[in-house]
Backbone bond lengths (Angstrom), bond angles and torsions (degrees), N, CA, C in turn:
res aa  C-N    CA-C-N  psi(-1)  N-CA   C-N-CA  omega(-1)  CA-C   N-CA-C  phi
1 X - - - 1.472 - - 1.524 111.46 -
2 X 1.866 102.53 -28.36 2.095 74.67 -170.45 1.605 93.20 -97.79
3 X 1.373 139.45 25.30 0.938 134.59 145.92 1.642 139.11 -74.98
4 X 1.510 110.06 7.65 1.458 114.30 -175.60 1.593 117.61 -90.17
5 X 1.531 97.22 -34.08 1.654 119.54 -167.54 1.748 110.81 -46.51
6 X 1.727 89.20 -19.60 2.347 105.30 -170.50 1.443 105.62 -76.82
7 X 1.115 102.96 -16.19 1.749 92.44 177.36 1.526 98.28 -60.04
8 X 1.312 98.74 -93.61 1.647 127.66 -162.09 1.428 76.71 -45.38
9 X 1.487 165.51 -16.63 1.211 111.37 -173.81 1.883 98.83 -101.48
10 X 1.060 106.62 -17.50 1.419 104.24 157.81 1.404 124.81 -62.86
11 X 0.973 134.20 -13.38 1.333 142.77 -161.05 1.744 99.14 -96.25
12 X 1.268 102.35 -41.34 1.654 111.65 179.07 1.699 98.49 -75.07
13 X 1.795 123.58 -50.01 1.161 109.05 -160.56 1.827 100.69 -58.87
14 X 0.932 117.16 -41.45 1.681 135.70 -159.08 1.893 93.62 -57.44
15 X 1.709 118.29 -50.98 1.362 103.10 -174.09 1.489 111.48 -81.04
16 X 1.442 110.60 -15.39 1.589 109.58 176.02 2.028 101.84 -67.80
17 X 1.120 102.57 -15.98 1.688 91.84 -179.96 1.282 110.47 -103.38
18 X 1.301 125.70 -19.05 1.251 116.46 144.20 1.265 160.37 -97.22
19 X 1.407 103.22 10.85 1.516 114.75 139.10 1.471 112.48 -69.88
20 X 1.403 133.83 -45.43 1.405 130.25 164.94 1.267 119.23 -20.35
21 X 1.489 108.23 -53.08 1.678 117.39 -162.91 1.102 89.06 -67.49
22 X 1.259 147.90 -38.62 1.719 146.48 -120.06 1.662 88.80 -113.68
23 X 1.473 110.57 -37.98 1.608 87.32 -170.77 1.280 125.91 -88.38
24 X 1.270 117.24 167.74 1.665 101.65 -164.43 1.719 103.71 -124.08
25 X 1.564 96.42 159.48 1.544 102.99 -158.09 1.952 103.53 -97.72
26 X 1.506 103.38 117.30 1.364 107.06 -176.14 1.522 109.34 -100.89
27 X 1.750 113.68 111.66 1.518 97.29 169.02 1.726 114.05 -102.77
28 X 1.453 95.36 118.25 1.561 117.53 179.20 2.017 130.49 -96.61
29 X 1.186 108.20 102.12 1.803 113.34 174.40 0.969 114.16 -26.10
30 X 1.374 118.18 128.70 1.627 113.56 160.56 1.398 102.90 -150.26
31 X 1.122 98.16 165.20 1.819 120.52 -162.49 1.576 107.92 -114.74
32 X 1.339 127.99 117.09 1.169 146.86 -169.93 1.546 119.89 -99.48
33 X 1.428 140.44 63.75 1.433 140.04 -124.01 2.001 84.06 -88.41
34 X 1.342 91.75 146.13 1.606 84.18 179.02 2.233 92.75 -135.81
35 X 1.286 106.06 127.88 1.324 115.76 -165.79 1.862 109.77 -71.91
36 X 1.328 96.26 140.75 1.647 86.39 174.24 1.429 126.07 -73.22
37 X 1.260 94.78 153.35 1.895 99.90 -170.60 1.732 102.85 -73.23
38 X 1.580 125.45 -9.83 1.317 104.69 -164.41 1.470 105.01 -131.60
39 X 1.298 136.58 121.35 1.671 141.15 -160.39 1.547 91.09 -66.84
40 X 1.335 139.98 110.29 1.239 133.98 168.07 2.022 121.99 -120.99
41 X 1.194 99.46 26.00 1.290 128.97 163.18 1.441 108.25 -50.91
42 X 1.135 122.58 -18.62 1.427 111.90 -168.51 1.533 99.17 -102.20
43 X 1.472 114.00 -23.86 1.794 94.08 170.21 1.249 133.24 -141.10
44 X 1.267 131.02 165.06 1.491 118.83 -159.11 1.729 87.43 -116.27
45 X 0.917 148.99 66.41 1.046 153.40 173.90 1.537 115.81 -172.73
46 X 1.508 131.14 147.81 1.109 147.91 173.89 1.538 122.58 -138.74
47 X 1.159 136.13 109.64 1.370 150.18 153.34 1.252 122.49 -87.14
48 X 1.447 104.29 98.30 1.546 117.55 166.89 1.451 98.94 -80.91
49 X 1.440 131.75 121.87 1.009 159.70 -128.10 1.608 117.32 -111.79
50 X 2.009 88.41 -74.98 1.440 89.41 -164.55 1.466 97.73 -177.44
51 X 1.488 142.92 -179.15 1.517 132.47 149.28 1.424 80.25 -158.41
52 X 1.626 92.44 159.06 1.465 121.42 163.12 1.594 99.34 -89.59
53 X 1.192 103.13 125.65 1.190 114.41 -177.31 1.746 109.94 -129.79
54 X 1.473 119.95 147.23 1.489 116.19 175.55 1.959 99.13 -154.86
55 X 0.917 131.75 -157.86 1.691 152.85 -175.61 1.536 97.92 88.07
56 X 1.095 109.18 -121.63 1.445 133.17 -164.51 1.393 99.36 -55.57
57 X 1.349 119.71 136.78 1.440 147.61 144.63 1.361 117.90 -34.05
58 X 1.473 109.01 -51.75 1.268 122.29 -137.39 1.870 86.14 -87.48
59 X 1.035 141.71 -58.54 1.401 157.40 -176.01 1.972 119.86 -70.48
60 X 0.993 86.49 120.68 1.923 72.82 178.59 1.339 117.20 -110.35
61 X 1.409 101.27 105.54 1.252 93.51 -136.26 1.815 119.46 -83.40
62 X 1.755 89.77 -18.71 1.666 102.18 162.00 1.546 123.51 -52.62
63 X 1.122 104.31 -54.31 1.504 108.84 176.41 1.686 117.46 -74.28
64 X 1.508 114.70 -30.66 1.641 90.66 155.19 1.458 136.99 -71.16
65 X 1.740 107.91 -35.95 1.280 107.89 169.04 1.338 130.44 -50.83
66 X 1.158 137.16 -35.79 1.267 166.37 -169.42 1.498 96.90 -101.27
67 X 1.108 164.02 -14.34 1.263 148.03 103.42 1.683 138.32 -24.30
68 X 1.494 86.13 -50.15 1.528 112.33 -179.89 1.861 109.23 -74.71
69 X 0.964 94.55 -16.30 1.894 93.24 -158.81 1.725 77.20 -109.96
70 X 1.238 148.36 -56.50 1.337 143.55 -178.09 1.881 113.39 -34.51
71 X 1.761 95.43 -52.01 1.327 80.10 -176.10 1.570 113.99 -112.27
72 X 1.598 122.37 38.55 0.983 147.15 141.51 2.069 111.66 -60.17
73 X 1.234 88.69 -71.48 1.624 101.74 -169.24 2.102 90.84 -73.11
74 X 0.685 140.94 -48.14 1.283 111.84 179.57 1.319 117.71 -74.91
75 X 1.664 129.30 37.65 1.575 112.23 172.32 1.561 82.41 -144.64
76 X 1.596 110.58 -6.95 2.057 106.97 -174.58 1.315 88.18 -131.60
77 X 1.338 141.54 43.06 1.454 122.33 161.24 1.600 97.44 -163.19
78 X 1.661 95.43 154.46 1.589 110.81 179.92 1.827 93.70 -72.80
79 X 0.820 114.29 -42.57 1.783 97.18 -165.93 1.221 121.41 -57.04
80 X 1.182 101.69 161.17 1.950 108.02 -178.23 1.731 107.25 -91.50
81 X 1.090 103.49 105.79 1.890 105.86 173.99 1.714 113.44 -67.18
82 X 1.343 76.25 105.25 1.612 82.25 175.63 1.746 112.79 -62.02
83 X 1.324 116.99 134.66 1.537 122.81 172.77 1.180 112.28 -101.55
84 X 1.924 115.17 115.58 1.520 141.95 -177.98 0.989 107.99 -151.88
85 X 1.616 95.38 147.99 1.832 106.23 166.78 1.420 106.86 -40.82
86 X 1.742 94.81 158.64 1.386 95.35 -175.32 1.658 101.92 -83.51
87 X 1.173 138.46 148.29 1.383 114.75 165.52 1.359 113.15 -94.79
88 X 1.779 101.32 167.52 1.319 109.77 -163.34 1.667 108.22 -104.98
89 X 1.502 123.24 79.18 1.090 113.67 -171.11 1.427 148.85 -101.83
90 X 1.902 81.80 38.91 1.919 97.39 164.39 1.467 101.81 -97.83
91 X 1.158 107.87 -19.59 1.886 110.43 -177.50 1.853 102.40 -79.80
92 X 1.446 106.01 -46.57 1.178 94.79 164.01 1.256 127.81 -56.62
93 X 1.540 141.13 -49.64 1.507 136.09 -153.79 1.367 72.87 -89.05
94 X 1.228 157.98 -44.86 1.909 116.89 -166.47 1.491 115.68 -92.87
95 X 1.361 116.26 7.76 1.898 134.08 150.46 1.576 104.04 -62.71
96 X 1.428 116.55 -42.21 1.820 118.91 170.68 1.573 105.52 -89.66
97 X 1.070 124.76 -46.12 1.175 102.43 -166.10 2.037 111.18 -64.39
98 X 1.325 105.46 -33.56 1.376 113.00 159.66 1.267 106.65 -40.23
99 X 1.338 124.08 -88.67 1.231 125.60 -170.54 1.773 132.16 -53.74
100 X 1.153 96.20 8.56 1.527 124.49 176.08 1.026 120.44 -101.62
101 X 1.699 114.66 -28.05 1.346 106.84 -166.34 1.582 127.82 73.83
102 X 1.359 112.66 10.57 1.410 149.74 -170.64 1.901 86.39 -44.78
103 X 1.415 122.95 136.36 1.934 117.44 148.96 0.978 85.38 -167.88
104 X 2.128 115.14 136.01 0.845 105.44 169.12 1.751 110.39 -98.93
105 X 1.456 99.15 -158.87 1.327 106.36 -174.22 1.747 119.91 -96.90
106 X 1.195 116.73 1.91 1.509 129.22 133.37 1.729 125.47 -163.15
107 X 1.491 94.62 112.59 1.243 103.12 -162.62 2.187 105.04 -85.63
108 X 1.543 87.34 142.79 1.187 107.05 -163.91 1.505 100.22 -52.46
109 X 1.275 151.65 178.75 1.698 159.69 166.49 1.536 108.32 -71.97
110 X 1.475 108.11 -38.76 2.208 93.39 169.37 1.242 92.44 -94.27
111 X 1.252 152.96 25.72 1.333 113.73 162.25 1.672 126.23 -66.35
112 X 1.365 111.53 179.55 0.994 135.67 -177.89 1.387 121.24 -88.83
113 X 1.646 150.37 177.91 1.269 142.41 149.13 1.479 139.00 -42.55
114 X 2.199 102.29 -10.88 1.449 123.34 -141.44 2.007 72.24 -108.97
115 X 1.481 101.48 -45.54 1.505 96.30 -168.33 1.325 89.80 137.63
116 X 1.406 138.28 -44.69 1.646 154.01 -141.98 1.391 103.62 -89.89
117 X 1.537 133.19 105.97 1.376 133.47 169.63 1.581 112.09 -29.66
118 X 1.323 98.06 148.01 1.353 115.78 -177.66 1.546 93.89 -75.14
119 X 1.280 126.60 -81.25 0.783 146.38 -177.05 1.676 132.59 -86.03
120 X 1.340 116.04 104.64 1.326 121.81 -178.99 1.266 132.73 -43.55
121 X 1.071 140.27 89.03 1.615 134.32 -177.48 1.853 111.78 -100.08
122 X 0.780 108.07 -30.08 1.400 114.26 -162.45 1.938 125.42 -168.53
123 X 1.376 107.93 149.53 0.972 114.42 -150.85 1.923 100.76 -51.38
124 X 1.293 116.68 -24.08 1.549 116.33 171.46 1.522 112.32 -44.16
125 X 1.483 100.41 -52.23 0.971 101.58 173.84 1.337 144.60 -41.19
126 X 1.690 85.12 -58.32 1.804 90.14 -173.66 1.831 100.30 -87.28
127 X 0.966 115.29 6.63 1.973 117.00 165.05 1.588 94.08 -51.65
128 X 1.503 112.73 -53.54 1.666 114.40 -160.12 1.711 115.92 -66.49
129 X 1.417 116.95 -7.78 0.742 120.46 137.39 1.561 149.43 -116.91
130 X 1.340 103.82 45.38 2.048 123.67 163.99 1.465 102.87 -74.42
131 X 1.406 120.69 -7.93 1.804 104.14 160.56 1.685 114.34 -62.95
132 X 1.094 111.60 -54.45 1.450 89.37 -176.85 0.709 123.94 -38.39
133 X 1.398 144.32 -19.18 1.575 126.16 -150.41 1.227 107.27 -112.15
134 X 1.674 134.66 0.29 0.675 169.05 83.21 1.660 132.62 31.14
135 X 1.815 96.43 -50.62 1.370 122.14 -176.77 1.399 125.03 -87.32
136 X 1.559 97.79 82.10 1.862 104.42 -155.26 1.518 83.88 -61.92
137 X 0.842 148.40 -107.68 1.762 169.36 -173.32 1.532 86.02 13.22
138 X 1.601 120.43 -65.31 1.677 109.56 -171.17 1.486 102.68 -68.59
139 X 1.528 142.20 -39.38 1.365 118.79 170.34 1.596 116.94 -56.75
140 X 1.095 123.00 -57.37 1.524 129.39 -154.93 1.758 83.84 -53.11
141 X 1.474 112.16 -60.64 1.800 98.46 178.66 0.993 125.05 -33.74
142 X 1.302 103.35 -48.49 1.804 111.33 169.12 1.063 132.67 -26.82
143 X 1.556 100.73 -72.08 1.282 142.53 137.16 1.485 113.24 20.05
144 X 1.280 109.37 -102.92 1.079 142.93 150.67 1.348 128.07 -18.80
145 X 1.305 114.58 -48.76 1.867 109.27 168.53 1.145 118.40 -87.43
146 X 1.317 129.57 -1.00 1.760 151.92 140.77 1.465 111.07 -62.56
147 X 0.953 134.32 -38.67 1.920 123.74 -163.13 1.666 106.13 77.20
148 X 1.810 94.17 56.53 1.316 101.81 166.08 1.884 120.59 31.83
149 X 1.652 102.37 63.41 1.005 104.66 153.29 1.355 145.40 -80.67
150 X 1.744 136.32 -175.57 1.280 119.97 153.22 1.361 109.69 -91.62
151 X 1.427 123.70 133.07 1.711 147.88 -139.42 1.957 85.94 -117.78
152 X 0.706 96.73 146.33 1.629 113.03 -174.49 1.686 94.07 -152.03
153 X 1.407 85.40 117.41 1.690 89.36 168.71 1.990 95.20 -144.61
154 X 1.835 95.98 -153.44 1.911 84.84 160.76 1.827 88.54 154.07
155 X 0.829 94.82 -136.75 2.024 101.13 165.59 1.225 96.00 -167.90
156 X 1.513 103.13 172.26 1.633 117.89 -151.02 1.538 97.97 -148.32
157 X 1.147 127.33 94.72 1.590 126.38 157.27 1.464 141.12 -80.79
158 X 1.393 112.98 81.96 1.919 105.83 -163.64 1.251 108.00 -94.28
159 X 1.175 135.75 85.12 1.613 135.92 -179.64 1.483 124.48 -77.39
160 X 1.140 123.95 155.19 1.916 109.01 158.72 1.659 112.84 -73.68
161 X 1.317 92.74 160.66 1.515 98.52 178.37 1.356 121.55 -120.89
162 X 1.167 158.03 104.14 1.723 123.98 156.87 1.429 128.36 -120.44
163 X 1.429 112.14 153.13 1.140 116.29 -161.34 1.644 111.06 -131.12
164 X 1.571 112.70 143.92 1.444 101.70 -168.84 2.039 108.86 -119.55
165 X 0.998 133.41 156.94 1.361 112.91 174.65 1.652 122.55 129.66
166 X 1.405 142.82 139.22 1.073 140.48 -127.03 1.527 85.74 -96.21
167 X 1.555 102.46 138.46 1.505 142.87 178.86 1.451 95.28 -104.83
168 X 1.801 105.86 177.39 0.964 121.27 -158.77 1.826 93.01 -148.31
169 X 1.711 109.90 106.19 1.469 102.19 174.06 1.621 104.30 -145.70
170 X 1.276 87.29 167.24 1.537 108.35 -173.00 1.537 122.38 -70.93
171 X 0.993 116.81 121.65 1.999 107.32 -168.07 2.005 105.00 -114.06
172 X 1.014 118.07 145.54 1.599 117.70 -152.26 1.884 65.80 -102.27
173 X 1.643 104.72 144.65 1.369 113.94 161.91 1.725 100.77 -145.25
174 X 1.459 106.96 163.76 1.588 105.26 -155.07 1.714 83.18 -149.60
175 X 1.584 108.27 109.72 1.133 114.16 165.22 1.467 125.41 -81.13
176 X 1.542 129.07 171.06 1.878 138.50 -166.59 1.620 95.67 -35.09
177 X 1.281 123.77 -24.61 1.236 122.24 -159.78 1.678 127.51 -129.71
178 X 1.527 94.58 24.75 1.231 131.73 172.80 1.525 112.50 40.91
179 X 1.135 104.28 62.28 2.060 110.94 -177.42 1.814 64.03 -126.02
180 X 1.532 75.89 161.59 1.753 111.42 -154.27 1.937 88.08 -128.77
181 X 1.568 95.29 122.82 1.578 113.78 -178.71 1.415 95.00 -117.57
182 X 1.408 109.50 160.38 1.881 103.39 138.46 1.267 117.59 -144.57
183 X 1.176 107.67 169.62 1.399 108.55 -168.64 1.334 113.15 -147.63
184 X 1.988 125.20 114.51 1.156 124.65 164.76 1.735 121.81 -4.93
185 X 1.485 129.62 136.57 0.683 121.48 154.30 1.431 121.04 -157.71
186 X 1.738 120.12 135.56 1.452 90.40 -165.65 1.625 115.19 -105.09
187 X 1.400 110.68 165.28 1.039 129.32 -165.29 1.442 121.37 -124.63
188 X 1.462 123.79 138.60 1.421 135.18 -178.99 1.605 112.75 -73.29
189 X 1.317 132.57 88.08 1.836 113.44 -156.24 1.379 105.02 -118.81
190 X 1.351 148.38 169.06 1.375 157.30 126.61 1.158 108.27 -69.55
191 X 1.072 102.59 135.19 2.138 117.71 -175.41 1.104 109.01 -132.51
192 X 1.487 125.45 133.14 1.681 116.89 173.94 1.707 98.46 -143.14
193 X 1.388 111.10 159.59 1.081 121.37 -171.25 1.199 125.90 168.75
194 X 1.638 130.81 -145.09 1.503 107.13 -178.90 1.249 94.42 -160.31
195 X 1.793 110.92 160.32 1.460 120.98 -174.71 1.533 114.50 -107.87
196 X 1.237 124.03 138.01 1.443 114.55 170.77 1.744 122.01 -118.63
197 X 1.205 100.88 117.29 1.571 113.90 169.72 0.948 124.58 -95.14
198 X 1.322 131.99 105.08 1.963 112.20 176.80 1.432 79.92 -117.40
199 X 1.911 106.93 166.59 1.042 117.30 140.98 1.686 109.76 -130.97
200 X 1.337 108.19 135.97 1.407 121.80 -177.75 1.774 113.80 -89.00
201 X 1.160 112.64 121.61 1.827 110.86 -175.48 1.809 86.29 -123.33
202 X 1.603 83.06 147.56 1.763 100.09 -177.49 1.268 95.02 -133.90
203 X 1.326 110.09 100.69 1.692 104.23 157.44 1.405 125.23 -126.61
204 X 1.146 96.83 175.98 2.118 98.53 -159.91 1.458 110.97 -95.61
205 X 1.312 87.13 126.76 1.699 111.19 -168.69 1.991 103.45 -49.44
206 X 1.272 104.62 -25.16 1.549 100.74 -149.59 1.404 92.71 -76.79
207 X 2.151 112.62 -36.98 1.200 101.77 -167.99 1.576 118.87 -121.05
208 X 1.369 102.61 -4.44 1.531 110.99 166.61 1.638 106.76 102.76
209 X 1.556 111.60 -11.42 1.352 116.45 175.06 1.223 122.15 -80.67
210 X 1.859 124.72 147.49 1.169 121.69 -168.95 1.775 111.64 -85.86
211 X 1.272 113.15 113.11 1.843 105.19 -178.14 0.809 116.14 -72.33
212 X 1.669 128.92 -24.29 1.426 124.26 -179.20 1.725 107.28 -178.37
213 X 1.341 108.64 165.55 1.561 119.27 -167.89 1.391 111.97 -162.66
214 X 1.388 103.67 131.29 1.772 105.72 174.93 1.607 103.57 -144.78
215 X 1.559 104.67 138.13 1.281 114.94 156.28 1.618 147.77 -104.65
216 X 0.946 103.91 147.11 2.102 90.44 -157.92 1.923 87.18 -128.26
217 X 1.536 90.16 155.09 1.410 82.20 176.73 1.946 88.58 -145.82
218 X 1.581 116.06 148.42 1.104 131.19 164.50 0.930 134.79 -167.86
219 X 1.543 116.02 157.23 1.680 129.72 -136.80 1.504 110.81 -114.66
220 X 1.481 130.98 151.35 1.391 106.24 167.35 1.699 85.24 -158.93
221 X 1.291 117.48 141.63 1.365 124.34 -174.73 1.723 108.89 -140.59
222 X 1.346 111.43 150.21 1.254 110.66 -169.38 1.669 105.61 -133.22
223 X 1.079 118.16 -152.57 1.799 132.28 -167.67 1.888 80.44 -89.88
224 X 0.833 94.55 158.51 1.939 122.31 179.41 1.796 85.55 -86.45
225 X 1.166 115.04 -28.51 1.629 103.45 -155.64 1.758 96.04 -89.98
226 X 1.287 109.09 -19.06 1.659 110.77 -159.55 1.832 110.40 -90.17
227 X 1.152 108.99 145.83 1.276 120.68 -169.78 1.043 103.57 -95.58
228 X 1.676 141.54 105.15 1.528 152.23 175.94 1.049 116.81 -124.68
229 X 1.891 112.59 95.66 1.512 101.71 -161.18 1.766 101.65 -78.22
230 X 1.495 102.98 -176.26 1.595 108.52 -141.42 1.856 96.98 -84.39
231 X 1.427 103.79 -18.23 1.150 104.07 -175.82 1.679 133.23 -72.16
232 X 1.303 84.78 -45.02 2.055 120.56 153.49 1.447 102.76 -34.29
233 X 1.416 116.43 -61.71 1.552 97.61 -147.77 1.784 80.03 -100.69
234 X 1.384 125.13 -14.65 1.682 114.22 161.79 1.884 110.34 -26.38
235 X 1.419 97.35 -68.17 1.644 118.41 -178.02 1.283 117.65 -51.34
236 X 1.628 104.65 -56.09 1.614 110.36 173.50 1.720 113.41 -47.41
237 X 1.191 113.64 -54.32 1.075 115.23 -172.03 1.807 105.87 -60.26
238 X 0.850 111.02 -74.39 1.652 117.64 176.98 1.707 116.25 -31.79
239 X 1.198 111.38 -35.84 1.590 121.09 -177.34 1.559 88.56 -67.54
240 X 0.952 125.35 -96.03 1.694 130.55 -173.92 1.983 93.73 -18.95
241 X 1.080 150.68 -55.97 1.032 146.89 -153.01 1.909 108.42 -96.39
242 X 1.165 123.25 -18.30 1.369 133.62 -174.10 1.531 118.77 -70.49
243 X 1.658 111.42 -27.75 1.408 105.56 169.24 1.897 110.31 -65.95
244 X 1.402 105.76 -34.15 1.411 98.30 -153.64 1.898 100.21 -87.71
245 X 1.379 109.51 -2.94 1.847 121.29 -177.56 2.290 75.33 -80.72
246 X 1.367 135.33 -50.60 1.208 89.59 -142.32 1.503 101.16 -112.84
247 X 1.218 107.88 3.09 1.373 106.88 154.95 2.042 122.37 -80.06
248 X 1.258 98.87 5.62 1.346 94.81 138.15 1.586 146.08 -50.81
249 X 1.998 79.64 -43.64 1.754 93.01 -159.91 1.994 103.77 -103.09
250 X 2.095 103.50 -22.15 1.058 82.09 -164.08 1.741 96.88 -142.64
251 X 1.264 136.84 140.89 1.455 120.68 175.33 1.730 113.48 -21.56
252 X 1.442 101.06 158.91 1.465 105.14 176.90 1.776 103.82 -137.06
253 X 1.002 126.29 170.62 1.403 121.94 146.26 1.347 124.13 -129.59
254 X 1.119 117.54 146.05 1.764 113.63 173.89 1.469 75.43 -107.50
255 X 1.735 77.23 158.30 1.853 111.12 160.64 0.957 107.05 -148.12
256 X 1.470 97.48 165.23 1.456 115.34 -142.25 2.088 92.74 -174.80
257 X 1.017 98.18 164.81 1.407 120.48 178.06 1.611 125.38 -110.71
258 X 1.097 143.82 163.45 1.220 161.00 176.82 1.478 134.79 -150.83
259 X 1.375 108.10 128.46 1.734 99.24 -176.59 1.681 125.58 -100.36
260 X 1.319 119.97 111.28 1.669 118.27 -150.17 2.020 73.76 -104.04
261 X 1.520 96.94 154.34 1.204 122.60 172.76 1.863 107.01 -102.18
262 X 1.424 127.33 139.56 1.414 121.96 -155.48 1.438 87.27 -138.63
């Protein structure tokens, strides 16, 4: 007797697998809206400003960023990009720190009279100048000869990089019968390349205060043998980082796919 109950329940597993076979697999787009991190309802205007920028020689990096992010936000954002010189704001923060009377309590070997390195090498560096941003009175002026926009400024560090030490690559091998395999293999390599740090500060034109700030940093390294001029991997690097600068200011969507059973 307790052996009868296996039919009928086989009988059900068997049509549940064949309706399975029968249905067919639909993969359908969909759009994933992801909200911005920064309430910018209050203005229809944007001024990309300026950055303290230092690393590499070869790249400038104020005037690309501030190029790059201008005609970013006018083809991915409702605001109107205001068009201005870029400003120059290592000349500015030691114009205040002068006028401040600014010294610190051990000044680095390039500094200047202000206290503030001449020359940018590293993120120490550009710490010595995070006062500006600071200086509600010089934004709100700002401010002000704009029509109280949101001010986007931050600093920008593009350095060289290199790196030494066993990688992991693919090697083509061709067996008696010439079909083509590959197989991991690791390798001892020289790598050179460059790092990118920005940090982006948004503060409000009306009152000179900073609403918010984030920093991202990223790497990209190549063969010791390969020629990557500095500007190339400037861009490369920044592209990978540009969705998450403007979904700060404005919705975004990822997409992505899904597989519905029919």
């Amino acid at each position: 007797m307790t052996g009868r109950p296996a039919a009928p329940i086989a009988s059900v597993l068997a049509a549940v697998l064949l309706a399975g076979c029968s249905a067919s697999l639909n993969e359908v787009a969909i759009e994933t809206p992801i909200q911005p991190k920064l309430d910018i309802t209050a203005f229809q205007r944007v001024l990309i400003a300026g950055f303290v920028a230092g690393g590499s020689d070869d790249v400038d990096a104020n005037l690309e960023t501030v190029r790059l992010l201008r005609s970013q936000l006018r083809s991915k954002s409702g605001l109107r990009v205001i068009e201005a010189d870029v400003l120059p704001l290592e000349e500015i923060a030691r114009d205040q720190a002068r006028e401040a009377g600014a010294e610190p309590d051990v000044a680095p070997a390039n500094d200047d009279d202000q206290g503030l390195p001449q020359k940018i090498q590293d993120e120490k560096d550009l710490a010595a100048y995070e006062r500006i941003f600071a200086n509600v009175d010089y934004w709100k002026k700002l401010g002000e000869e704009y029509q109280s926009p949101l001010i986007v400024t931050g600093t920008v560090l593009f350095t060289p990089h290199q790196r030494s030490g066993f990688v992991t690559r693919e090697q083509e091998v061709y067996d008696q019968f010439g079909r083509r395999t590959t197989t991991p293999v690791r390798t001892y390599m020289e790598r050179k390349g460059y790092i990118l740090r920005p940090k982006f500060v948004f503060i409000d034109g009306r009152t000179g205060t900073t609403l918010y700030s984030e920093s991202f940093r990223e790497e990209i390294l190549y063969n010791a043998q390969q020629n990557t001029p500095a500007l190339s991997s400037y861009f490369e690097l920044m592209d990978r980082l540009l969705p998450n600068f403007l979904n700060t200011l404005s919705a975004q969507k990822i997409r992505g796919t899904r597989v519905l059973l029919k």
